[in-house]
Backbone bond lengths (Angstrom), bond angles and torsions (degrees), N, CA, C in turn:
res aa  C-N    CA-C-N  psi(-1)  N-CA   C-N-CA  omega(-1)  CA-C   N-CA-C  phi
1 X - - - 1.465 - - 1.524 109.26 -
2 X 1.324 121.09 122.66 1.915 132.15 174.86 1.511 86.40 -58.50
3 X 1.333 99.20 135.25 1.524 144.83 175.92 1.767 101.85 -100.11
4 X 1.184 142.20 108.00 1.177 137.26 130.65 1.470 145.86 -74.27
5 X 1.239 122.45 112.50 1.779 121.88 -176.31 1.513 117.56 -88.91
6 X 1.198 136.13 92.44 1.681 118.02 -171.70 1.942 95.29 -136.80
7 X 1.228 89.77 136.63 1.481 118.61 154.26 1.602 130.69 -96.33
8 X 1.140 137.71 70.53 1.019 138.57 -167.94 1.823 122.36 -80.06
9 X 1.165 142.34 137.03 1.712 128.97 167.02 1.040 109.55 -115.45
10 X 1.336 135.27 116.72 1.679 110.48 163.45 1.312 100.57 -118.97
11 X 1.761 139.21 -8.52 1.280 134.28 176.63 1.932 106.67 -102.91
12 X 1.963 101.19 146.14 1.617 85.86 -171.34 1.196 130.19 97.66
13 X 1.039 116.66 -31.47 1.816 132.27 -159.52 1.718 97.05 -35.18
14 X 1.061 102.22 127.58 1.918 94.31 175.98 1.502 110.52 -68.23
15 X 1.437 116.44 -29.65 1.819 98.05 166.34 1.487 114.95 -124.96
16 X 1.096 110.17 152.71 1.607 122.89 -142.78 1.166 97.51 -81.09
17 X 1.592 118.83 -28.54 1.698 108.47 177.62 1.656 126.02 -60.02
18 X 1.615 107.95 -7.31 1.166 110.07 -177.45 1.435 114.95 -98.46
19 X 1.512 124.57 139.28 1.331 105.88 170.39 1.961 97.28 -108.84
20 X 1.231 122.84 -26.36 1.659 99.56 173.86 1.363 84.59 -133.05
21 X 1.827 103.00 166.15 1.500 128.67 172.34 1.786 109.65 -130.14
22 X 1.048 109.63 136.77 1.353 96.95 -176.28 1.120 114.22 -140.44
23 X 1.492 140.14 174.62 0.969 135.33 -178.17 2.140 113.17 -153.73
24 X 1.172 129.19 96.26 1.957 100.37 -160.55 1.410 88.95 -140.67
25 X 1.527 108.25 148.79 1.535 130.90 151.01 1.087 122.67 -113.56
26 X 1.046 110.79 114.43 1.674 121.25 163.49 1.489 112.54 -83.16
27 X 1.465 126.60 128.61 1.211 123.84 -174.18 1.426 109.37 -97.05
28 X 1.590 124.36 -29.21 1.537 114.58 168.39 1.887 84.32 -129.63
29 X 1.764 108.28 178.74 0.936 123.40 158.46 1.477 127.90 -34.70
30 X 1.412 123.36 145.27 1.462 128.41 164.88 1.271 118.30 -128.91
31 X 1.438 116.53 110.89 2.084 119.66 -158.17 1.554 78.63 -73.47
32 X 1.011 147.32 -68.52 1.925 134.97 -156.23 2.041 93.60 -79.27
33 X 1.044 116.11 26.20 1.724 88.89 -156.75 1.356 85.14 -78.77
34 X 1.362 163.47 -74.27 1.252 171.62 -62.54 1.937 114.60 -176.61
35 X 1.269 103.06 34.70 1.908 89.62 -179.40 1.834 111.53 -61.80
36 X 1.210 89.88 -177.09 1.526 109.49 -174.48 1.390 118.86 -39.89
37 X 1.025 167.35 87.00 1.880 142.43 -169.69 1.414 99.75 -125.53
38 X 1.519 94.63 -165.77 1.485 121.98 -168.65 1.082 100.74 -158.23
39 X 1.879 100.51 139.18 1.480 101.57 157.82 1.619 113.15 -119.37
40 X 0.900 114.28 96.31 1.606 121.20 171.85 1.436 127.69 -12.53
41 X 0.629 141.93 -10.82 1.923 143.83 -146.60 1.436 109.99 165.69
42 X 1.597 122.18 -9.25 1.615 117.85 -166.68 1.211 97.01 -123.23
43 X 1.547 115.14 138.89 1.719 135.47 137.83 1.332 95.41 -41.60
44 X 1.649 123.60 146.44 1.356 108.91 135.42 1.856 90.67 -126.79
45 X 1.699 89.26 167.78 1.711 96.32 170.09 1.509 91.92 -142.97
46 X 1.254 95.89 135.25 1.496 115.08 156.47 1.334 139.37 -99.79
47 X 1.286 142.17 136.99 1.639 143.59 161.83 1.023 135.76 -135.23
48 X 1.413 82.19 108.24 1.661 109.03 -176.16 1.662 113.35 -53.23
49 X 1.405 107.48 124.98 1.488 123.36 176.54 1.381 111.40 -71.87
50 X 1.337 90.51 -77.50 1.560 104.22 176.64 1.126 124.01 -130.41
51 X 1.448 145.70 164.53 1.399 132.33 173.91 1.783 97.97 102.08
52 X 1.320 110.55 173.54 1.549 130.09 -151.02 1.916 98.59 -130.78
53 X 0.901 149.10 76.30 1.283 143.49 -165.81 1.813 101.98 -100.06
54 X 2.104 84.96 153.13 2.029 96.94 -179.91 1.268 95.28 -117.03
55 X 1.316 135.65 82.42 1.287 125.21 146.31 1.491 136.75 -79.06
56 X 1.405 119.49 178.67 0.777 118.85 177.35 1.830 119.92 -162.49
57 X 1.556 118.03 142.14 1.798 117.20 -162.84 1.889 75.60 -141.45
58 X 1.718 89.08 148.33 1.484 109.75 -154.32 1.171 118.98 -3.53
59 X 1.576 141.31 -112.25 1.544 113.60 -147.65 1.760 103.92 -104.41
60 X 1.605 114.92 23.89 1.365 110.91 -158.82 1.664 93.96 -118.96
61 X 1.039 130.58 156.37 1.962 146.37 -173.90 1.620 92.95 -135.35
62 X 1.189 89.08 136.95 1.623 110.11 -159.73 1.790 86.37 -139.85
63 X 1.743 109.64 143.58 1.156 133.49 -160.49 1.821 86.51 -103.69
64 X 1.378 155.69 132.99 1.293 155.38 -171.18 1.481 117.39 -122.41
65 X 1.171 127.11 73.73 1.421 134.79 -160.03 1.301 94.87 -77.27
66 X 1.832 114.39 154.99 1.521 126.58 152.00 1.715 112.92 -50.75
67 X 1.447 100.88 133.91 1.488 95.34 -166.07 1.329 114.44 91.19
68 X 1.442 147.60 14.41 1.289 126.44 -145.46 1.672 75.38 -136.97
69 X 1.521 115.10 163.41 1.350 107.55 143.19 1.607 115.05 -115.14
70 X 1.164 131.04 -163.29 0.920 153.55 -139.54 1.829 120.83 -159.71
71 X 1.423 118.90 77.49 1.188 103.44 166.65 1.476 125.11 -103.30
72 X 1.692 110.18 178.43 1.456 120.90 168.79 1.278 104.95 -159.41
73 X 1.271 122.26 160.75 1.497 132.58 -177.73 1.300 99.77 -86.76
74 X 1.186 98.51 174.10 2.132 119.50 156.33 1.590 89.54 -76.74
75 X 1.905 90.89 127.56 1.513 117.33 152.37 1.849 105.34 73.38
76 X 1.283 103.23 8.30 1.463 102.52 171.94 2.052 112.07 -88.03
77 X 1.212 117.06 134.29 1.219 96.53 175.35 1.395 111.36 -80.32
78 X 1.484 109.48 171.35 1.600 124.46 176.17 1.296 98.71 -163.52
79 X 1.682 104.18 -178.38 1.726 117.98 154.62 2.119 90.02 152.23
80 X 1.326 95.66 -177.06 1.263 94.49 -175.76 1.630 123.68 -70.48
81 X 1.284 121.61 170.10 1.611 128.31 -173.50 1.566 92.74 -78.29
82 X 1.673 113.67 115.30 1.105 126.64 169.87 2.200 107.50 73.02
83 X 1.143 95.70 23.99 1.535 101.07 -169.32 1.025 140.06 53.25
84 X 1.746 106.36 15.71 1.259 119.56 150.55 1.688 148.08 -93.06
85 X 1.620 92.35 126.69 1.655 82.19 -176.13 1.660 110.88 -111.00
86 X 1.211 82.81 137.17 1.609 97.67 -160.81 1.689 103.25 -87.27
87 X 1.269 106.33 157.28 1.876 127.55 169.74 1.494 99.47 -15.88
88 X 1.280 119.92 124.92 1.431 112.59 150.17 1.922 101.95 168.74
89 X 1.224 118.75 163.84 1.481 116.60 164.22 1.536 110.38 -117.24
90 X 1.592 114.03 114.38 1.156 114.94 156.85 1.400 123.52 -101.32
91 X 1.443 114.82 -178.28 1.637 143.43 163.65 1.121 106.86 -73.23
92 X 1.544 146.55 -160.73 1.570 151.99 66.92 1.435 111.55 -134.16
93 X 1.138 97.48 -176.61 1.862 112.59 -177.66 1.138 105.62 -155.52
94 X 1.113 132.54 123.83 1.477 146.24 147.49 1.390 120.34 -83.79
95 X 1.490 133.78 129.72 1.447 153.48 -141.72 1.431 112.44 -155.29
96 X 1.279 128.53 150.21 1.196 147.45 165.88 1.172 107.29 -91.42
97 X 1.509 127.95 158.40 1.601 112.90 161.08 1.130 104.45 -117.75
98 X 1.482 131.30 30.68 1.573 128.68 160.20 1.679 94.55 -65.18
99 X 1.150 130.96 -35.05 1.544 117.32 -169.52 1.242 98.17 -125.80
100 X 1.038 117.18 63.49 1.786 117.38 155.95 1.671 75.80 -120.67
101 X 1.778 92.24 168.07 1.446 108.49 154.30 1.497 114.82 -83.02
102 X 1.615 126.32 162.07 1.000 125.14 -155.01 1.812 94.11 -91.87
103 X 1.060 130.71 -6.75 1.406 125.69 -160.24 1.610 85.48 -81.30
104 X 1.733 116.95 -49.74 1.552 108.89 -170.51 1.380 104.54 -77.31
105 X 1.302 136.43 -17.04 1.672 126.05 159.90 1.451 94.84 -40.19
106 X 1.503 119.45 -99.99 1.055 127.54 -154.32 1.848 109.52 -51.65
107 X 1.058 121.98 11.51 1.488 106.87 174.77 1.424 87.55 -96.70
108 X 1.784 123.36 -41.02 1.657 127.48 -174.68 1.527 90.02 -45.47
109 X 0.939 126.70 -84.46 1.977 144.91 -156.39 1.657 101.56 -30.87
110 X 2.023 120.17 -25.91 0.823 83.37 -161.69 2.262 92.26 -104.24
111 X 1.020 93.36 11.16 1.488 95.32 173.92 2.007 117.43 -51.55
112 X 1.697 106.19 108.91 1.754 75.46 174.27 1.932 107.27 -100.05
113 X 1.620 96.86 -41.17 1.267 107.89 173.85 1.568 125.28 -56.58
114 X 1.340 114.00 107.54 1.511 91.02 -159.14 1.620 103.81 -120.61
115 X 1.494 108.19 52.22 1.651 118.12 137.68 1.370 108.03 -136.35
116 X 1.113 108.70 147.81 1.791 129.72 176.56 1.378 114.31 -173.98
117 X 1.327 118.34 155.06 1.653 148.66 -179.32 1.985 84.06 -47.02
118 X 1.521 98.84 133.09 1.317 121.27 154.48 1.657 116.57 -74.05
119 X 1.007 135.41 177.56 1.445 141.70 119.04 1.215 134.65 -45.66
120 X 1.700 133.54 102.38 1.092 144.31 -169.22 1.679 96.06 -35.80
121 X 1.402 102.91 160.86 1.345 130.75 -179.92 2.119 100.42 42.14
122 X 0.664 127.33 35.97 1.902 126.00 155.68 1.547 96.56 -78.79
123 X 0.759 162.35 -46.59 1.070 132.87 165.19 1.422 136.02 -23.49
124 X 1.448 108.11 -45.14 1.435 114.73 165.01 1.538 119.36 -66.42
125 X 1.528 103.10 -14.81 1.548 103.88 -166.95 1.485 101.77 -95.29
126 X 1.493 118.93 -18.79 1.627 108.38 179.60 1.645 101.07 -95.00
127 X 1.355 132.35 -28.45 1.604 114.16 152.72 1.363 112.96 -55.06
128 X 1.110 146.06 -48.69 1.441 140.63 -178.43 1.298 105.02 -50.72
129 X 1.433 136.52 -30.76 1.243 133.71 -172.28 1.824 100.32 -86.65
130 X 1.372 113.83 -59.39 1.446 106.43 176.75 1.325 111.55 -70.90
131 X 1.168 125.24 0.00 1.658 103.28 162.70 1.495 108.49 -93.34
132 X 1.262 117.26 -13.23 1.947 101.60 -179.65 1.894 102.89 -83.84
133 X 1.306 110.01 -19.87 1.486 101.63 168.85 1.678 117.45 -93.89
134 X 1.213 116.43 10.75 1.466 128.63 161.26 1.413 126.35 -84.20
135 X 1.907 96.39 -43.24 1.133 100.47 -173.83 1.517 112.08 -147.78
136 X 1.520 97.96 91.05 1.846 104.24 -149.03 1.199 88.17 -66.15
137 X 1.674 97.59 144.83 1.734 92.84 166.56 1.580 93.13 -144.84
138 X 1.781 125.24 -177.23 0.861 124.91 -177.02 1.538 129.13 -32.69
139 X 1.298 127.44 134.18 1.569 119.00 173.57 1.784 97.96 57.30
140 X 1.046 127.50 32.60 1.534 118.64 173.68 1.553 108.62 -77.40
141 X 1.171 109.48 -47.46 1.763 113.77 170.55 1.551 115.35 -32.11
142 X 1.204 102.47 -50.86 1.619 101.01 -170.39 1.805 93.62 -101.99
143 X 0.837 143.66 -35.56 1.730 131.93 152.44 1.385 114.07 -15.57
144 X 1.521 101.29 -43.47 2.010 108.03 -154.67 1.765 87.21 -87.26
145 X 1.375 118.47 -36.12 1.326 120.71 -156.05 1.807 105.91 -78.26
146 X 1.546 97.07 -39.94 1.651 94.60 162.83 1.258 127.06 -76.69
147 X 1.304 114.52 -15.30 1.755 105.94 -179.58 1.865 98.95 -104.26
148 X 1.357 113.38 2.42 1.836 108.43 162.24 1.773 110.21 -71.20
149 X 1.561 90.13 -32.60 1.704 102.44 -169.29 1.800 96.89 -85.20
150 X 1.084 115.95 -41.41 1.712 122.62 163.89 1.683 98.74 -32.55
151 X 1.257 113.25 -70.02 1.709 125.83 -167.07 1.656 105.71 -44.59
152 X 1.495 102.83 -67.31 1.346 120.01 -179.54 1.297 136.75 -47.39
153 X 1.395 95.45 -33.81 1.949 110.27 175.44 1.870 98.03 -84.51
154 X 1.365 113.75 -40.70 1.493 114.25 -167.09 1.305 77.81 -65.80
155 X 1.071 137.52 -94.92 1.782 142.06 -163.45 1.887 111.04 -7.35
156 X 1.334 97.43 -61.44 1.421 100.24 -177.73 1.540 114.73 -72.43
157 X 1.469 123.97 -33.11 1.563 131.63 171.33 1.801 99.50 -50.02
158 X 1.689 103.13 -69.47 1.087 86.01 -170.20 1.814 133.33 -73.41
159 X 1.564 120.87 20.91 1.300 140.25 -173.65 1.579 76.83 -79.62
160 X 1.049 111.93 -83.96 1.370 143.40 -164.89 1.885 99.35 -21.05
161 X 1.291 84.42 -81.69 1.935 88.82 157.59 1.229 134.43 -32.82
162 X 1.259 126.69 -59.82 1.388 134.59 161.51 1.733 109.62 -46.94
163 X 1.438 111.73 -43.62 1.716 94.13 -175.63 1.616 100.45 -79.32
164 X 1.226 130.97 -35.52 1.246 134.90 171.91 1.375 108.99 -36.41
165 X 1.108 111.05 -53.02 1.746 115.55 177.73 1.214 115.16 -67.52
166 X 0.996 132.68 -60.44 1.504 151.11 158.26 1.704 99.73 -10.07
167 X 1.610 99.29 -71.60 1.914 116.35 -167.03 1.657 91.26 -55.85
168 X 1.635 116.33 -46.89 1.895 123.68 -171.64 1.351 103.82 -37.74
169 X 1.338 98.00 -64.50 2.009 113.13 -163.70 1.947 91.68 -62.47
170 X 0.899 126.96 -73.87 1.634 124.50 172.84 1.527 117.88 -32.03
171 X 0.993 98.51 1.29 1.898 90.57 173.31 1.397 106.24 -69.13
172 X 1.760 111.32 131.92 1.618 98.48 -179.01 1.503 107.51 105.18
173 X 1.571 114.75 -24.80 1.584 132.27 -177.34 1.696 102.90 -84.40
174 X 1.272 137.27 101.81 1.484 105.40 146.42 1.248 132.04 -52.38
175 X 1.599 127.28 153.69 1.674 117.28 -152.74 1.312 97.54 -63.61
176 X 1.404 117.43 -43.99 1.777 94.49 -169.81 1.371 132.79 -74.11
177 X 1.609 113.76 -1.37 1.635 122.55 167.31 1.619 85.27 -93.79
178 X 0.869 157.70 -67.45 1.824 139.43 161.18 0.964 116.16 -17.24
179 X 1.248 147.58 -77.35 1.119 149.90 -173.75 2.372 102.52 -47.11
180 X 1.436 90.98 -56.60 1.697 74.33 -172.97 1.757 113.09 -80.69
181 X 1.285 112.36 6.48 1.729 99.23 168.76 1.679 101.06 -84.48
182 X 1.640 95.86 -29.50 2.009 82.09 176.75 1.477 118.59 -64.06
183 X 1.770 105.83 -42.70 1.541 96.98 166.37 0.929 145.80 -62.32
184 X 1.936 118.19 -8.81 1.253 131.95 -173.17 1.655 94.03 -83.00
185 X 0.921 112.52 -24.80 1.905 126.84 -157.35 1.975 91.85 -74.17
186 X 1.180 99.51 -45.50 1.658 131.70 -162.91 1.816 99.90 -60.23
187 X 2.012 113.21 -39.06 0.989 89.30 -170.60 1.325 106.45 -157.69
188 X 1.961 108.84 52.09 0.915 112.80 176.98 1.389 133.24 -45.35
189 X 1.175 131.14 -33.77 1.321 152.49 174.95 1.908 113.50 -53.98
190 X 1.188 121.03 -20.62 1.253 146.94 -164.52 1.604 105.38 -73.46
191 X 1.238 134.98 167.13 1.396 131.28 159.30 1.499 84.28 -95.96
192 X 1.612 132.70 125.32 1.173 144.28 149.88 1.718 125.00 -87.88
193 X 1.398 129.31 161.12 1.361 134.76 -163.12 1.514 102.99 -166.49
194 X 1.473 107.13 132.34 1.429 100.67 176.05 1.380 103.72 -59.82
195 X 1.430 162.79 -30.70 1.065 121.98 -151.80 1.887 100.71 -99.23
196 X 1.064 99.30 -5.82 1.765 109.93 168.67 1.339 108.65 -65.48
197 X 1.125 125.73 -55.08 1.446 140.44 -177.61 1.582 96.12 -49.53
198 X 1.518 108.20 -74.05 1.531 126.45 -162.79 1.575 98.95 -38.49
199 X 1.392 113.87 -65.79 1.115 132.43 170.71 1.313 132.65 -11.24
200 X 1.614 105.69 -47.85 1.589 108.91 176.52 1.700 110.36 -109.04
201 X 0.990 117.94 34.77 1.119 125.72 169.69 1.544 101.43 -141.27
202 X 1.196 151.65 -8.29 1.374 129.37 109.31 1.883 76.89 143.91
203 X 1.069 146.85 61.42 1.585 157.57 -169.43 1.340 119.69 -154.24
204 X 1.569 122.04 163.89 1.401 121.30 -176.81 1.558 85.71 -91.95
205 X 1.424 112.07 148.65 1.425 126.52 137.99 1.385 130.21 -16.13
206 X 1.362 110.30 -45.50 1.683 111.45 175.41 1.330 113.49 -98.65
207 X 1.411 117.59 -11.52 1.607 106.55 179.94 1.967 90.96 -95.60
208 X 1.423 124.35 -31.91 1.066 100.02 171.34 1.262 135.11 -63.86
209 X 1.628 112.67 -20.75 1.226 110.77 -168.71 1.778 119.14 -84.53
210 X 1.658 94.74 3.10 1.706 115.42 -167.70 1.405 90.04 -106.26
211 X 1.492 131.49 -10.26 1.578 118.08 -160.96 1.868 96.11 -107.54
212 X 1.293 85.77 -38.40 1.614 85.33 175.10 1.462 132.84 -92.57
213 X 1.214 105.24 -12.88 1.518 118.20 144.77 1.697 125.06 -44.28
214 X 1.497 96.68 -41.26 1.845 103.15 -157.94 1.773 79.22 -97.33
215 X 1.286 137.22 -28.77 1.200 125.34 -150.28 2.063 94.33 -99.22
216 X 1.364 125.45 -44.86 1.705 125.23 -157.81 1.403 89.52 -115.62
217 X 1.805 130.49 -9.94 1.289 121.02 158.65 1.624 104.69 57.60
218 X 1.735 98.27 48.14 1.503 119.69 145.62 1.438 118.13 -176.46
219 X 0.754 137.55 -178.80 1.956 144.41 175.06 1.735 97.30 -63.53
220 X 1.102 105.32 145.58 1.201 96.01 161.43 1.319 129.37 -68.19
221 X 1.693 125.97 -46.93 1.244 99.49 140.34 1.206 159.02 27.47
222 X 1.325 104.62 -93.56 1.461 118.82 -178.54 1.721 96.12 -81.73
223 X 1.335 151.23 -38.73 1.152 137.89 153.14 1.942 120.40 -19.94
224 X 1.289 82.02 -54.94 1.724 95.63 -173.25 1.189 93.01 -91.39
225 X 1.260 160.43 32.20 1.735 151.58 163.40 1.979 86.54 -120.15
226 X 1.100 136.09 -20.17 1.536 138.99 -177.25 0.961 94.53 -103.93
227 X 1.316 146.83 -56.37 1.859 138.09 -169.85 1.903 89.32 -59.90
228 X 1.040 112.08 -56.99 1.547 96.08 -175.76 1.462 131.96 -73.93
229 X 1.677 110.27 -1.38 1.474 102.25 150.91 1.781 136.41 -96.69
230 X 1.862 77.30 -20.16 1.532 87.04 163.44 1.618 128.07 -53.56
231 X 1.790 109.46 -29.43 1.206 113.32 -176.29 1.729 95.06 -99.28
232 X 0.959 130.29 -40.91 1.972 115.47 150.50 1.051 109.01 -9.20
233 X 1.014 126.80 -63.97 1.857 130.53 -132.28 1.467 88.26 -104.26
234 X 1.493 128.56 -31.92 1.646 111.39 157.62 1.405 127.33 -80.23
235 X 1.156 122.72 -18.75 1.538 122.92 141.43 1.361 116.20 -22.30
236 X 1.476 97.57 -79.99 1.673 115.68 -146.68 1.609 93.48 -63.94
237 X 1.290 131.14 -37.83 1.287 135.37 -173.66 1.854 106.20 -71.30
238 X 1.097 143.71 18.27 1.009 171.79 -143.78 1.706 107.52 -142.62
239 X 1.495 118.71 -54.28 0.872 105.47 156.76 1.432 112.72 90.25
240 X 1.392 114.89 -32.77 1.317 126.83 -177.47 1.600 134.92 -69.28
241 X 1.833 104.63 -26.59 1.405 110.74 -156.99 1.880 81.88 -144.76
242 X 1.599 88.60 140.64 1.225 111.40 176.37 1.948 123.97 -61.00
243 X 1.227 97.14 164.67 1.741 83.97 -169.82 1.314 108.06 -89.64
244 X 1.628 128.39 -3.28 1.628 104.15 148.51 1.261 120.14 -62.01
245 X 1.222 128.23 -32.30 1.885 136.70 -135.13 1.826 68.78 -85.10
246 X 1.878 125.44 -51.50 1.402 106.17 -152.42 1.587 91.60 -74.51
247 X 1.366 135.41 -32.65 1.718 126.75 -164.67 1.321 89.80 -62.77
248 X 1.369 143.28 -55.82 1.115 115.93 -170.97 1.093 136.30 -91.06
249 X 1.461 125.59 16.56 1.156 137.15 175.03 1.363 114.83 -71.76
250 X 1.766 111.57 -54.27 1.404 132.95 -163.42 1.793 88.45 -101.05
251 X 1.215 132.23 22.44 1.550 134.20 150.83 1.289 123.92 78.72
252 X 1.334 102.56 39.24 1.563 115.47 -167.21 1.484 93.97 -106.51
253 X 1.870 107.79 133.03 1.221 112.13 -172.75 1.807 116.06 -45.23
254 X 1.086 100.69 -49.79 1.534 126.74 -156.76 1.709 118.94 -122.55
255 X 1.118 132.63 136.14 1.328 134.34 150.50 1.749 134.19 -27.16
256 X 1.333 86.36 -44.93 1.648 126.77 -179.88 1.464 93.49 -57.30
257 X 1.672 118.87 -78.90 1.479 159.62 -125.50 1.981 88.78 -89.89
258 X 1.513 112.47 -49.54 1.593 112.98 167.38 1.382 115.31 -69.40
259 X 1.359 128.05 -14.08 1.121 140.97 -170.60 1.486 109.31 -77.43
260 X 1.184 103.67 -77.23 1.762 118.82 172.81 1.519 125.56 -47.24
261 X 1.947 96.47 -36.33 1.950 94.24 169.68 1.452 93.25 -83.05
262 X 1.226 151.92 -59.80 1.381 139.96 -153.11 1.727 89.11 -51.48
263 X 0.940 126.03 -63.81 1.748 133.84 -165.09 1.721 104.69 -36.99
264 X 1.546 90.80 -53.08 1.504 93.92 -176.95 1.601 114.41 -63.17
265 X 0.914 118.67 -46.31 1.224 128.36 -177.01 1.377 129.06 -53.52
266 X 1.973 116.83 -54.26 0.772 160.11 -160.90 1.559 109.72 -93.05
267 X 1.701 111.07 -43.81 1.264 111.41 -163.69 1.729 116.50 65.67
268 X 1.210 115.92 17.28 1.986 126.36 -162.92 1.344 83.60 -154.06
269 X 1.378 125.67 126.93 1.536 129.87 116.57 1.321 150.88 2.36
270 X 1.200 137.38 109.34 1.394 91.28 -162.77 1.812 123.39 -74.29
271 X 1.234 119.46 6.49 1.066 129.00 151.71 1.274 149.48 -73.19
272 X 1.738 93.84 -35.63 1.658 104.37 156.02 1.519 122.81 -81.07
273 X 1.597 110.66 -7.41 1.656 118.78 163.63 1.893 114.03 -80.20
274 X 1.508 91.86 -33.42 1.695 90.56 168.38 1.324 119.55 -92.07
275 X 1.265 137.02 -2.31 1.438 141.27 142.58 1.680 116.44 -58.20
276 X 0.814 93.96 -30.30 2.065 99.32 -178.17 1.774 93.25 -75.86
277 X 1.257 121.52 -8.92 1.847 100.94 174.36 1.313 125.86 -138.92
């Protein structure tokens, strides 16, 4: 039987910008743990401790690494892929932006991708926050209020970083073959088609499929049949979730059907690749 550990606050909060603080471990998967919601009026951000999470905020599924955070707007829906939330211990905070400053609003507004790499060691910085509302101690009020603004500036620094990296690896990309390897990245899980692809980057089907050929030096296709074993093979090393739960995650008809492209690819199984860890 899954064991859950959570500390939650939503009354009290020592700084006013927060309306909940949280803290939870899930020790195995939960198929209902995570359905659809909303938060009306609140940011929330999450950070993932440990564990591999499938979420997802309106029509996009986002891969949730240890280290990663996790945003969503006010009034956007989300919750987990298929309403499951899988093994892992996170953070979050939910916020108003009547009391943020407006400089970190507008760095939030310009977030679209909303998973990316934290700042090493935050972990220590979101226990530092639930321990001064655990265990108020002198000046804790304004402790909690500088390390909310600690969270918030790291959050937006490291956005910033992540697209920086993003634009790095694209050197050599014109924006609109850039732009669709990020979207391919965006929705591996998807049944994709060149003229879908072409489509949102604003091209015909055949001139895209000649531009990105000469430019990533393969079909798109086969780009998006490798982005989705590349993220396989960090699955399976995870260790945690069976190799249907990963075929159908990353949108492979069948067990069978993920089986035979990982093989090809891989030359390993995907069982004899999850035996190697």
């Amino acid at each position: 039987m899954s064991k859950v550990k959570r500390i939650v606050h939503t009354d009290n909060l020592l700084d006013k910008a927060l309306s909940c603080l949280g803290w939870t471990v899930f020790d195995a998967a939960i198929p209902a743990g995570l359905p659809e919601h909303i938060h009306e009026d609140d940011y929330e951000i999450c950070y993932v401790v440990q564990g591999e999470l499938h979420w997802w905020v309106n029509d996009k599924t986002y891969i949730v690494k240890r280290g990663d955070y996790f945003v969503t707007k006010p009034s956007e829906p989300h919750g987990g892929v298929n309403g499951v939330m899988q093994r892992c211990e996170i953070y979050w905070i939910q916020f108003n932006g009547r009391h943020i400053q407006q400089a970190l609003l507008d760095g939030f507004s310009s977030i679209n991708h909303r998973a990316f790499p934290a700042s090493q060691s935050m972990s220590s910085v979101f226990y530092r926050l639930m321990d001064e509302q655990q265990n108020t101690k002198p000046y804790a009020a304004l402790l909690s209020h500088v390390t909310v603004h600690e969270i918030l500036i790291d959050l937006v620094r490291s956005y910033q970083a992540f697209i920086d990296e993003l634009n790095r690896r694209s050197v050599g990309y014109t924006p609109e073959i850039a732009n669709s390897l990020q979207w391919i990245e965006e929705h591996l899980a998807e049944k994709l088609t060149v003229s879908l692809i072409a489509a949102t980057v604003g091209m015909s089907a055949s001139y895209f499929q000649k531009r990105f050929l000469t430019e990533v030096g393969m079909p798109p296709a086969e780009y998006w049949t490798q982005q989705r074993i590349k993220h396989a093979k960090q699955l399976l090393e995870q260790n945690d979730q069976s190799i249907s739960d990963i075929a159908f995650l990353l949108g492979f008809a069948s067990s069978q059907y993920f089986s035979t492209v990982f093989k090809k690819y891989t030359g390993l199984t995907p069982s004899q690749y999850q035996h190697n860890f």
